[in-house]
BABA-593079 format. One line per 2 residues: number of its first residue (from 1); for each residue x, y, z of N, C-alpha, C. Coordinates in Angstrom, 3 decimals. Example, Ala and Ser with C-alpha at 12.3 -4.5 7.8 and 13.67 -1.06 7.14 Angstrom:
residues 2
1> 13.190:-5.690:7.800:12.300:-4.500:7.800:13.200:-3.300:7.800; 12.850:-2.250:7.080:13.670:-1.060:7.140:12.900:0.030:7.870
end
This chain:
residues 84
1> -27.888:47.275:-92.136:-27.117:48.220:-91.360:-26.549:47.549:-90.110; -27.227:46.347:-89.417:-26.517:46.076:-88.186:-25.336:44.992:-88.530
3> -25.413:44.761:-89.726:-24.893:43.710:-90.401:-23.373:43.981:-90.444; -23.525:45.581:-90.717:-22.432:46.453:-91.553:-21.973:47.231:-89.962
5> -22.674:47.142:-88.749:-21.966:47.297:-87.240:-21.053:46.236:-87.041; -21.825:44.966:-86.879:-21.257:43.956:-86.360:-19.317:43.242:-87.256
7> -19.599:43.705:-88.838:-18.620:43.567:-88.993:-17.472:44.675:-88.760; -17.946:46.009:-88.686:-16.872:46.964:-88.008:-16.539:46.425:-86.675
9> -17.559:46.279:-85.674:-16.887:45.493:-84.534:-15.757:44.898:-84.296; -15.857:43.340:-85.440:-15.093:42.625:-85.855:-13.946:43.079:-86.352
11> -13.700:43.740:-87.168:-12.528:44.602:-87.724:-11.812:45.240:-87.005; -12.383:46.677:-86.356:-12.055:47.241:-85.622:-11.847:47.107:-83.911
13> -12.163:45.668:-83.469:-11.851:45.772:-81.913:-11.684:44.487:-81.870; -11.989:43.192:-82.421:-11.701:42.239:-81.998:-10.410:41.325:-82.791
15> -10.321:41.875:-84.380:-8.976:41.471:-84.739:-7.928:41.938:-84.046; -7.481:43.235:-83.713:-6.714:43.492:-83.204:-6.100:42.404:-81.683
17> -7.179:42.783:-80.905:-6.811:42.184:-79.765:-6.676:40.677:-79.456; -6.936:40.089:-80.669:-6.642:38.486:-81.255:-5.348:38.525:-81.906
19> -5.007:39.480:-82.188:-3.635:39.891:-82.813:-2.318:39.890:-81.737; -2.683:40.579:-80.331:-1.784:41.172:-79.155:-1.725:39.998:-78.570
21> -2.940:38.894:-78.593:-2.892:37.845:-77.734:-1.696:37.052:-78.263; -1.744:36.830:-79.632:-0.990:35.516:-80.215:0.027:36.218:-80.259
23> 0.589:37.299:-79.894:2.391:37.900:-79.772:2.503:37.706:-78.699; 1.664:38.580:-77.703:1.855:37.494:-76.277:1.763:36.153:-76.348
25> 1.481:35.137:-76.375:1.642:33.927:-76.537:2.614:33.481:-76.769; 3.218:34.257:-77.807:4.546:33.716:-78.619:5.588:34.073:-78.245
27> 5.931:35.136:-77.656:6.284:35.488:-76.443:6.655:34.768:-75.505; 5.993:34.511:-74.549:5.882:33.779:-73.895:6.367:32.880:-73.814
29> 6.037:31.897:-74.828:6.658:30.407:-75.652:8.028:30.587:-75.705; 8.639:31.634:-75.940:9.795:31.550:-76.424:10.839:32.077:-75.520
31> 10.305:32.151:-74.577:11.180:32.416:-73.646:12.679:31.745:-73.433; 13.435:32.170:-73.082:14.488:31.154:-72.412:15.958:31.641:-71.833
33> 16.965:30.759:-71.234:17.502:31.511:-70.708:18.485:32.358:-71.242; 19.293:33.369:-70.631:19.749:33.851:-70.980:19.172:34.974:-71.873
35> 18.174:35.854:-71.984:17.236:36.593:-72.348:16.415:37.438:-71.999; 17.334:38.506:-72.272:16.656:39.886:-71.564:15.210:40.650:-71.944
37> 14.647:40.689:-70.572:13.450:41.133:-70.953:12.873:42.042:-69.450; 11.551:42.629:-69.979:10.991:44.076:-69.317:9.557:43.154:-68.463
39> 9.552:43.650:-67.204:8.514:43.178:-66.780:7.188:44.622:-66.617; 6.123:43.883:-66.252:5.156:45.062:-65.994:5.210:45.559:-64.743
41> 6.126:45.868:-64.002:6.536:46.409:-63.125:7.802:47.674:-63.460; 8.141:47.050:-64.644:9.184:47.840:-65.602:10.531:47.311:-64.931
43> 10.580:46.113:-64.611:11.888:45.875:-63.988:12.270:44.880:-64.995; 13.919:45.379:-65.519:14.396:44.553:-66.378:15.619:43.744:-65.782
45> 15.512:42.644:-66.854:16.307:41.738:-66.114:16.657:40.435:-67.105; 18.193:39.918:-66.720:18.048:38.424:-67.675:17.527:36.956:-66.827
47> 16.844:36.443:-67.802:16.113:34.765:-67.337:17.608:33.734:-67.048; 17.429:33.738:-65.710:18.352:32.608:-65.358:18.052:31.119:-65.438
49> 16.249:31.042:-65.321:15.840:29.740:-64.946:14.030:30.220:-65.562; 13.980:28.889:-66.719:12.664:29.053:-67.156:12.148:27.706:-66.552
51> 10.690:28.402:-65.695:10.083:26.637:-65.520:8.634:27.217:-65.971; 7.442:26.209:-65.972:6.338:26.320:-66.736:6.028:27.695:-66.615
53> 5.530:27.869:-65.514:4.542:29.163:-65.071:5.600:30.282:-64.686; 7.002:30.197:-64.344:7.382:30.946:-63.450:8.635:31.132:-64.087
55> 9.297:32.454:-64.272:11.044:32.395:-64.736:11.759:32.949:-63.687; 13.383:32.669:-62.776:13.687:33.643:-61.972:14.736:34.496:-63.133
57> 15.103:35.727:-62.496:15.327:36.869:-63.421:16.631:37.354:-62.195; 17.260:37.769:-63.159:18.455:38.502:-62.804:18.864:39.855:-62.870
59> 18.111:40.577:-61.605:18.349:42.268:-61.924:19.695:42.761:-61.871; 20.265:41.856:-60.984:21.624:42.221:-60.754:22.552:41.166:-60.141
61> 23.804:41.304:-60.066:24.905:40.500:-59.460:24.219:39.633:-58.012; 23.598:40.045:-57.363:23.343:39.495:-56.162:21.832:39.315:-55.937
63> 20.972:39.829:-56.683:19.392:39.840:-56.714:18.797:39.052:-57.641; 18.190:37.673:-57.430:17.332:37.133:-58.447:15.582:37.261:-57.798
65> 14.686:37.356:-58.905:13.366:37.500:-58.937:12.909:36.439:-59.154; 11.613:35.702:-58.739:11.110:34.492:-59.281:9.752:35.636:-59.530
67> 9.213:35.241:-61.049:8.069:36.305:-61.441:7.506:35.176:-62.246; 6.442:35.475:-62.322:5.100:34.794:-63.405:5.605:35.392:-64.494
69> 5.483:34.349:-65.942:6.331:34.502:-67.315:4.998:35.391:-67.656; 3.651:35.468:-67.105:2.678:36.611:-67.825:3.234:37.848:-67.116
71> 3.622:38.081:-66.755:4.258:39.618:-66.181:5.262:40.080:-66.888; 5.834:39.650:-68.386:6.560:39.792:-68.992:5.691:40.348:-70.072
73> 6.578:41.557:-70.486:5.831:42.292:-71.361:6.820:42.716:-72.788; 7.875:42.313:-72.464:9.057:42.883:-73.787:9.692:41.978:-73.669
75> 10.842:41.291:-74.943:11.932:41.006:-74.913:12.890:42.005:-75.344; 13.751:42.448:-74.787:14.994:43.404:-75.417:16.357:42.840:-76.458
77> 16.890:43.707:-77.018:17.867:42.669:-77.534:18.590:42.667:-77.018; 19.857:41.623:-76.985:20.848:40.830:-76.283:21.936:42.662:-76.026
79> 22.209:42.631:-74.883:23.320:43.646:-74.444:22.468:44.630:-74.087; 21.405:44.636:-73.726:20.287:46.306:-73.900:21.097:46.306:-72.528
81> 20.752:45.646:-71.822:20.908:45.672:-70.010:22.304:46.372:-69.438; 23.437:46.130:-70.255:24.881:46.841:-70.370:24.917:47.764:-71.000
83> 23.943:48.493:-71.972:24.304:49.565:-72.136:23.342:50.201:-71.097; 22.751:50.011:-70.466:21.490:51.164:-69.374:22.283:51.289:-68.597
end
């Protein structure tokens, strides 16, 4: 019986969230410029400049962001930002 816990565990709470990691990851990885995306602040914006740790972001004509690439939580597709 604990046999038959430990693999629900496994199933149910730790595949998953081994699952969210490696999309985040990949994510991440794939960043680049020109590529609109949602931060966890919910501020969207396109990548003007990718460096290791850090992308700056373009909310608008005159405003760039320098944000940590983990504060990125979506990529959108290309034009989302012109139609909002």
């Amino acid at each position: 019986m604990l046999i038959f816990g430990l693999a629900m565990v496994l199933v149910m709470i730790w595949r998953p969230q081994a699952k969210q990691a490696k999309e985040k990851k990949n994510l991440l990885g794939s960043l680049q410029k020109g590529d609109e995306v949602v931060t966890v602040g919910g501020i969207a914006g396109k990548i003007a400049k990718v460096g290791d740790d850090f992308i700056v972001l373009d909310v608008s004509d005159t405003v760039e962001l320098k944000i940590q690439k983990a504060a990125v939580i979506a990529a959108l597709p290309k034009g989302t930002l012109k139609a909002i």
